[in-house]
C-alpha positions as CSV (number, residue, x, y, z in Angstrom):
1,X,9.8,7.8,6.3
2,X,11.3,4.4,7.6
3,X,10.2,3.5,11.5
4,X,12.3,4.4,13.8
5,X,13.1,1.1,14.9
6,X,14.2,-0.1,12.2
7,X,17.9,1.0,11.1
8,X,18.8,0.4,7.6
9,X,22.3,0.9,6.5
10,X,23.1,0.3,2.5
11,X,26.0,-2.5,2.5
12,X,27.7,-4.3,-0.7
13,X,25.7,-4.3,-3.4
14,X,22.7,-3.0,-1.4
15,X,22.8,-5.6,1.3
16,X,20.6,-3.9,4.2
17,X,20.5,-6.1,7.9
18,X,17.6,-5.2,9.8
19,X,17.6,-6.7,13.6
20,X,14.3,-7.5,15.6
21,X,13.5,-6.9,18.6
22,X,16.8,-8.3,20.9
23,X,16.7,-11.7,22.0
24,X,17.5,-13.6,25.4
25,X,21.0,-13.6,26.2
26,X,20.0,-17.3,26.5
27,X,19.1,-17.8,22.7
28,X,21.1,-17.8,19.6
29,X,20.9,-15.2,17.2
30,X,20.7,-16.1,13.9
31,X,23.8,-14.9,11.7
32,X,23.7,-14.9,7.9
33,X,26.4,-13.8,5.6
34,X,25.4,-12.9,1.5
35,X,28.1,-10.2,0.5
36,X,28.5,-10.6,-3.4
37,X,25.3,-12.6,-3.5
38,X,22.7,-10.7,-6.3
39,X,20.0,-12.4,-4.4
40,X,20.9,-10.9,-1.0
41,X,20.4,-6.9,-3.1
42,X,18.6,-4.6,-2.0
43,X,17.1,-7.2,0.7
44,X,16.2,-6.5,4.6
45,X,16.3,-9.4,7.3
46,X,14.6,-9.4,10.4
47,X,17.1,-11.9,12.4
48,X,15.0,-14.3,15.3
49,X,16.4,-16.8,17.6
50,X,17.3,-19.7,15.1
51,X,15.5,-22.9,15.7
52,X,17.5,-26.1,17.4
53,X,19.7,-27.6,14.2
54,X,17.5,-31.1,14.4
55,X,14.3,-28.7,13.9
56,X,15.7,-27.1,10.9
57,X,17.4,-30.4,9.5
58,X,14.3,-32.2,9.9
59,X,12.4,-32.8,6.1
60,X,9.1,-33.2,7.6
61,X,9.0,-30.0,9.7
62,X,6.0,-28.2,9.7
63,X,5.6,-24.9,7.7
64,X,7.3,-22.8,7.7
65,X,10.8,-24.1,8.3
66,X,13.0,-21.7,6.8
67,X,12.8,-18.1,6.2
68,X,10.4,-16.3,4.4
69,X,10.5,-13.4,1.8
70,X,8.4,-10.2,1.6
71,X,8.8,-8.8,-2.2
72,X,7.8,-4.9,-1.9
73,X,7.7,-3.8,-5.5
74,X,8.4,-0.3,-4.7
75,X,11.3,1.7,-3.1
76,X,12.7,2.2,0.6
77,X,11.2,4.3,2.5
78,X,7.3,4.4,1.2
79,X,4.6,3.0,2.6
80,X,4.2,-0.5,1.0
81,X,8.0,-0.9,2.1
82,X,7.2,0.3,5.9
83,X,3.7,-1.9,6.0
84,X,6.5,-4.6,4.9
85,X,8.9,-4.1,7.7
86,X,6.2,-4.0,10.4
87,X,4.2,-7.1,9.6
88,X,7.6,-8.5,9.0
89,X,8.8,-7.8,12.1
90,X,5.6,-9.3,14.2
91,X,4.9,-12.1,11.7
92,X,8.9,-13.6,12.3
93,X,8.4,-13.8,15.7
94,X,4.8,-15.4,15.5
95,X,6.1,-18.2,13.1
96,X,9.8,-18.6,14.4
97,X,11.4,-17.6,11.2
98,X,13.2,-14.7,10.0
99,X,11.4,-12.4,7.0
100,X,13.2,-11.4,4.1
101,X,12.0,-7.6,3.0
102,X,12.6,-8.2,-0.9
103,X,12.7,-4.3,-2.6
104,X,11.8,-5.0,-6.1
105,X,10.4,-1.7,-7.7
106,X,9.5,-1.4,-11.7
107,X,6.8,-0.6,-14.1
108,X,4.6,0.6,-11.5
109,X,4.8,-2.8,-9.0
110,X,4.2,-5.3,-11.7
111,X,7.9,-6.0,-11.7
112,X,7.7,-7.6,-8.1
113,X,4.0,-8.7,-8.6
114,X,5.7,-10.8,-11.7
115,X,8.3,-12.2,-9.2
116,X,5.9,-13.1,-7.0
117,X,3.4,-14.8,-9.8
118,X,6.4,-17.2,-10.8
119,X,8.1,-18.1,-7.7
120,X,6.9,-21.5,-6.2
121,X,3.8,-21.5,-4.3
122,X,5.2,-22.8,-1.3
123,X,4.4,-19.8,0.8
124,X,8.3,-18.6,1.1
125,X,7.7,-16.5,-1.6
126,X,5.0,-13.2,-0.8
127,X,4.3,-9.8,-1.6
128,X,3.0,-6.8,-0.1
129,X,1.2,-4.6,-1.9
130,X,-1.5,-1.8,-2.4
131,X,-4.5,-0.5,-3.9
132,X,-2.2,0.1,-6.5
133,X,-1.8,-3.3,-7.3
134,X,-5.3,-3.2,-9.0
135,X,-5.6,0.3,-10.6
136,X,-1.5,-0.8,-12.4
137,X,-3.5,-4.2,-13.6
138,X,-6.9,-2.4,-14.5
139,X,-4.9,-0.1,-16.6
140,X,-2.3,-2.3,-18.3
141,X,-2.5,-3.8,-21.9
142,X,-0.5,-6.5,-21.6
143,X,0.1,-7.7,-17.7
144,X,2.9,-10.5,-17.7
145,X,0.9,-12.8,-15.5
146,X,-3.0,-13.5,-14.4
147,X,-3.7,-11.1,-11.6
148,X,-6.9,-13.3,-10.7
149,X,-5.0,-16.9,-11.1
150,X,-1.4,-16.4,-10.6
151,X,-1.9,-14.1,-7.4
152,X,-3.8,-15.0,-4.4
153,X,-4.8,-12.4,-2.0
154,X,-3.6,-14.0,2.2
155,X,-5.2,-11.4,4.1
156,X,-5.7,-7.1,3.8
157,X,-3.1,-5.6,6.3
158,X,-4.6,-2.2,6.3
159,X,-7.1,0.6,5.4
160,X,-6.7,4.0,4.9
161,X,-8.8,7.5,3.0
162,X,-7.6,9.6,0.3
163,X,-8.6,13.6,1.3
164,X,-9.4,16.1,-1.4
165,X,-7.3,19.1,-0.5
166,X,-7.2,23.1,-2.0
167,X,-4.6,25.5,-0.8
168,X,-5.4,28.5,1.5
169,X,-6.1,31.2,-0.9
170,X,-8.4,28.6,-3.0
171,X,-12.3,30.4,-2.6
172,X,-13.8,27.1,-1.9
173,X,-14.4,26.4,1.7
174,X,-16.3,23.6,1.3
175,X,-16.6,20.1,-0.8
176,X,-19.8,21.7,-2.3
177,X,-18.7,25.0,-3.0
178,X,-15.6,23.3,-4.9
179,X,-18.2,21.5,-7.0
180,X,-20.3,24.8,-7.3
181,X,-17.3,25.9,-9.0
182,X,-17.0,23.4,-11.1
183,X,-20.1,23.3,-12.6
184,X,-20.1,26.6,-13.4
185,X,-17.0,26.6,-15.2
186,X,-16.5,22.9,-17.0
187,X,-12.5,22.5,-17.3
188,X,-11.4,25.5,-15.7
189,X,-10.3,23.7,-12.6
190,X,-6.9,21.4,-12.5
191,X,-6.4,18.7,-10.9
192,X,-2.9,16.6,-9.8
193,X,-2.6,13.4,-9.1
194,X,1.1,11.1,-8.6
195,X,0.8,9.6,-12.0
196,X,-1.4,8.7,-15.1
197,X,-3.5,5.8,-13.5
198,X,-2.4,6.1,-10.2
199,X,-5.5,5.1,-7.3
200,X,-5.4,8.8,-6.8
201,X,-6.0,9.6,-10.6
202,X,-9.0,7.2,-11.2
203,X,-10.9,8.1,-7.9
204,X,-10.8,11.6,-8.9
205,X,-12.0,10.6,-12.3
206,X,-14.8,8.6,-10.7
207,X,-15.4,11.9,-9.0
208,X,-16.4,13.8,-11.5
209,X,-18.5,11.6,-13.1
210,X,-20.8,10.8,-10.2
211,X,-20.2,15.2,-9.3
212,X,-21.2,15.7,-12.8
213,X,-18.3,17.9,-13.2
214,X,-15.5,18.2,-15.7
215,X,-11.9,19.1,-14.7
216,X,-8.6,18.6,-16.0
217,X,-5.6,16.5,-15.0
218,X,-2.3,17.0,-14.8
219,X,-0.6,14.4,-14.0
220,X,2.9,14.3,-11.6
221,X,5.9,12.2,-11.0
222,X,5.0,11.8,-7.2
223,X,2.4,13.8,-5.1
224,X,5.3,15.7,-3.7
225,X,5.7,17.8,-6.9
226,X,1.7,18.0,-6.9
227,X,2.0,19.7,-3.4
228,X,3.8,22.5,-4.1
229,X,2.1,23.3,-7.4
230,X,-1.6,23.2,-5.1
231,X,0.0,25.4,-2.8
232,X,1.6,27.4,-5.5
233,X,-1.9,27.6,-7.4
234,X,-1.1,26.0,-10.5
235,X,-3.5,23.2,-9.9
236,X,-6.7,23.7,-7.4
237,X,-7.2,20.5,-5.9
238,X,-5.9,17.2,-5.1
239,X,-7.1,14.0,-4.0
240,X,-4.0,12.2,-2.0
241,X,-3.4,10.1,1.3
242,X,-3.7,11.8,4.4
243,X,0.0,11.3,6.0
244,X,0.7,13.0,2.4
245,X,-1.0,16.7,2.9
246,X,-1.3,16.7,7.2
247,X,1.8,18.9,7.9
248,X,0.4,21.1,5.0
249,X,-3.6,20.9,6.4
250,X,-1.6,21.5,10.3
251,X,0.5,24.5,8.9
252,X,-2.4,26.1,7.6
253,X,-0.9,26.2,3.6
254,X,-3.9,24.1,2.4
255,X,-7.6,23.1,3.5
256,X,-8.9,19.7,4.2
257,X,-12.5,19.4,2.2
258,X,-13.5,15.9,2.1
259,X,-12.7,12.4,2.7
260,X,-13.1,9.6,0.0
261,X,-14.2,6.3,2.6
262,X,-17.2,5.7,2.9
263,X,-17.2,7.1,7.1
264,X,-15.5,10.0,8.5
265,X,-11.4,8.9,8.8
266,X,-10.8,8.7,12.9
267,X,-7.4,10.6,12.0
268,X,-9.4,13.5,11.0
269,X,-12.4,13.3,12.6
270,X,-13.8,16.8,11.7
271,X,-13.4,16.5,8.0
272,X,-16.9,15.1,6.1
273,X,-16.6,12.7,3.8
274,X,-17.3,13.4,0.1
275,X,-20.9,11.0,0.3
276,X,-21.9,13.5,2.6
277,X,-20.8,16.5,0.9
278,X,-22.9,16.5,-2.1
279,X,-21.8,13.2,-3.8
280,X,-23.9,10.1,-2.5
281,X,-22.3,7.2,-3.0
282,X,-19.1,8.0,-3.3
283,X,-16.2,6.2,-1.7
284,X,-12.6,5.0,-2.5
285,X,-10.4,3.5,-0.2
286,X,-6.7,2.6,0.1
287,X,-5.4,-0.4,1.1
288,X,-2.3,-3.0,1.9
289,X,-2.4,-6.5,1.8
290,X,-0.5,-9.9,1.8
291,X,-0.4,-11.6,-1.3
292,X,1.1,-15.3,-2.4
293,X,1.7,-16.9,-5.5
294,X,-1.4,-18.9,-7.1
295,X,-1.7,-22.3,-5.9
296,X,-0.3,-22.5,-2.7
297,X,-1.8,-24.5,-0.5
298,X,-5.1,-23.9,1.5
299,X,-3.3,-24.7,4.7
300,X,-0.5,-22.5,4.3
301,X,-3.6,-19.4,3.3
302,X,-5.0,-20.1,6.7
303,X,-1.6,-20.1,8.6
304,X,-0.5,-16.9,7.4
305,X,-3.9,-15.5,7.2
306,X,-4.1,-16.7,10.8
307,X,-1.1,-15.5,12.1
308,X,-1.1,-12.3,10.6
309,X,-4.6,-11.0,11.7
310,X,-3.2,-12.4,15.2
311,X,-0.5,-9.7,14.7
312,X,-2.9,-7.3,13.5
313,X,-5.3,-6.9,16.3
314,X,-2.5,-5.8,18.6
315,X,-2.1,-2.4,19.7
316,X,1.3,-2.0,19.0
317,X,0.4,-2.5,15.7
318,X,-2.7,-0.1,15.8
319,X,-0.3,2.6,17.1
320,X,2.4,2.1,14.2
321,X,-0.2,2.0,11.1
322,X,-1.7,5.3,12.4
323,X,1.5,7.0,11.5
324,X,0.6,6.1,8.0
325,X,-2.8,7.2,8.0
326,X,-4.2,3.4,7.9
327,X,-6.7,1.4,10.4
328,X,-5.6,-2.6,10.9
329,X,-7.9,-3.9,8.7
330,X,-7.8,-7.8,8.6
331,X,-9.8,-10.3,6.5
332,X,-10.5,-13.7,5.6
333,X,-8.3,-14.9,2.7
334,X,-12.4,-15.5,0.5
335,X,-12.5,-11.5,1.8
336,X,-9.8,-10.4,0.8
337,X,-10.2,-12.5,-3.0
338,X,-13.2,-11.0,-3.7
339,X,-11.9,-6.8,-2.9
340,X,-9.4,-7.5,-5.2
341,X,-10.9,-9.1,-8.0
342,X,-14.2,-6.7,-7.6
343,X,-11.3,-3.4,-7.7
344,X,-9.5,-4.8,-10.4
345,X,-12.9,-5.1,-12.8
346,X,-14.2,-1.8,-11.4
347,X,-10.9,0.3,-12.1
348,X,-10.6,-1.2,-15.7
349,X,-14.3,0.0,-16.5
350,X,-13.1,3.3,-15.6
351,X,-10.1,3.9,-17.1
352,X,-12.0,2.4,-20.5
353,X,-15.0,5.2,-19.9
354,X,-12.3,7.8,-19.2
355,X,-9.7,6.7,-21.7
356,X,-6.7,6.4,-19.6
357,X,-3.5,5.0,-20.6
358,X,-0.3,4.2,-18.8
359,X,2.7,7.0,-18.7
């Protein structure tokens, strides 16, 4: 679901103008005109006062001075792409420029991650991305670019828990009585996830090994379809963001069991988390972050790493990430470096152990 206050309307060739917040009367609103420009598709601006032309003439003007893009290498509308929009929105205002929201989906968000990789590393060029960004590189043979020297991690943006879910007619109450019933028939529970080595698919695998429990996946285009078969009963349990199963878990059509963080989600408070249910240890977490290409400048890191955990700590921005489930979750750019690369070597022993392949 895109935030409310943004409106997107598709134009030519995908061309989508998306105002901030409305300037003084006194200031001038920037105006920018890209019909039959391919570089313009599928793009989103967030249009600030423009800066005084000397300012923007001016070789020697401090960074940044000109607009930045934010590749999303996913879709409209999802989470990555609304994260996008709303640090966008802030992070224009806090640097004087307008953001460019850059929708550049394919194989899984390597296609924009590649963009990203090549484009000069001059810190007009970033990406916002997810815990997906290491599961898609742990599980790739070939990855078009080095995700540890071509990428380099700004700041996280956000943090959120995956919640294992059954539907109402499902015996187990509980995490442990789930497991119960696994153990004491290996392989005769399903599992769904939103794809062959999706987050969602490996931290269920990771599941049953530390559980000690074997059950079958079946893997789906998108949790949506997964939904309705857990509620319909052709798979017992699934292991999915919270914003994804809440109306359902509200309604009453399927039962929360467990968390995956490591602490009880403040979203739903009353659900354990799986450490705590019979599986010590145990924890998986979802995140976004802000990403540049490799090399960019140290200064520019700290700028953006600066500005945006500035942006982070408000509670504006508190209240808008709750709607998807996450907690503002700001780091140091070292912080950040080290989540990554320690996810992206932890996911790839996994989906070695378990033998997972991409779609």
């Amino acid at each position: 679901m895109i935030p409310r206050h943004v409106a997107s309307a598709p134009g030519a060739h995908g061309l989508r103008a998306v105002p901030a917040a409305r300037p003084p009367a006194s200031r001038v609103v920037l105006s920018v005109a890209c019909a039959l420009s391919t570089a313009c598709a599928g793009a989103a601006l967030y249009l600030l006062p423009a800066a005084p032309a000397s300012a923007q003439a001016a070789p020697t003007q401090p960074y940044p001075n000109r607009p930045l893009r934010f590749v999303v290498p996913f879709t409209p509308g999802g989470s990555n792409d609304i994260f996008g929009r709303i640090v966008g929105q802030r992070l224009s205002e806090s640097l004087g420029q307008p953001v460019l929201i850059d929708n550049r989906p394919g194989a899984g968000g390597l296609l924009g991650a590649g963009i990203v990789a090549k484009a000069p590393p001059d810190g007009y060029n970033l990406m916002i991305h997810s815990t997906s960004f290491t599961t898609n590189v742990a599980i790739q043979s070939k990855v078009p670019f080095d995700p540890f020297r071509d990428i380099a991690p700004v700041t996280r943006l956000g943090m959120g828990a995956l919640m294992i879910t059954v539907s109402a007619e499902f015996p187990a109450k509980t995490m442990q009585e789930l497991i119960a019933l696994a153990r004491a028939k290996p392989g005769s529970l399903n599992y769904g996830s939103s794809g062959s080595g999706g987050v969602n698919h490996l931290a269920t695998e990771v599941l049953n090994r530390m559980a000690k429990v074997q059950t079958v996946h079946v893997p789906y285009k998108g949790i949506g379809p997964a939904l309705i078969d857990l509620m319909g009963g052709q798979i017992q349990f699934l292991l999915s963001g919270i914003p994804n199963v809440m109306p359902q878990v509200k309604s009453g059509r399927v039962r929360a069991l467990a968390v995956s963080t490591p602490v009880r989600s403040p979203f739903v408070p009353d659900v354990p988390t799986i450490a705590e249910s019979g599986v010590p240890g145990y924890a998986a977490v979802l995140w976004w972050g802000l990403f540049a290409p490799g090399g960019t400048p140290k200064p520019i890191i700290d700028r953006l790493n600066a500005e945006t955990v500035k942006v982070l700590q408000t509670a504006e921005m508190r209240e808008r990430l709750a709607a998807e489930g996450a907690e503002p979750a700001g780091t140091t750019p070292e912080e950040f470096t080290r989540i990554v690369r320690d996810e992206i070597l932890f996911w790839r022993k996994v989906a070695r152990e378990a033998g997972i392949r991409p779609d």
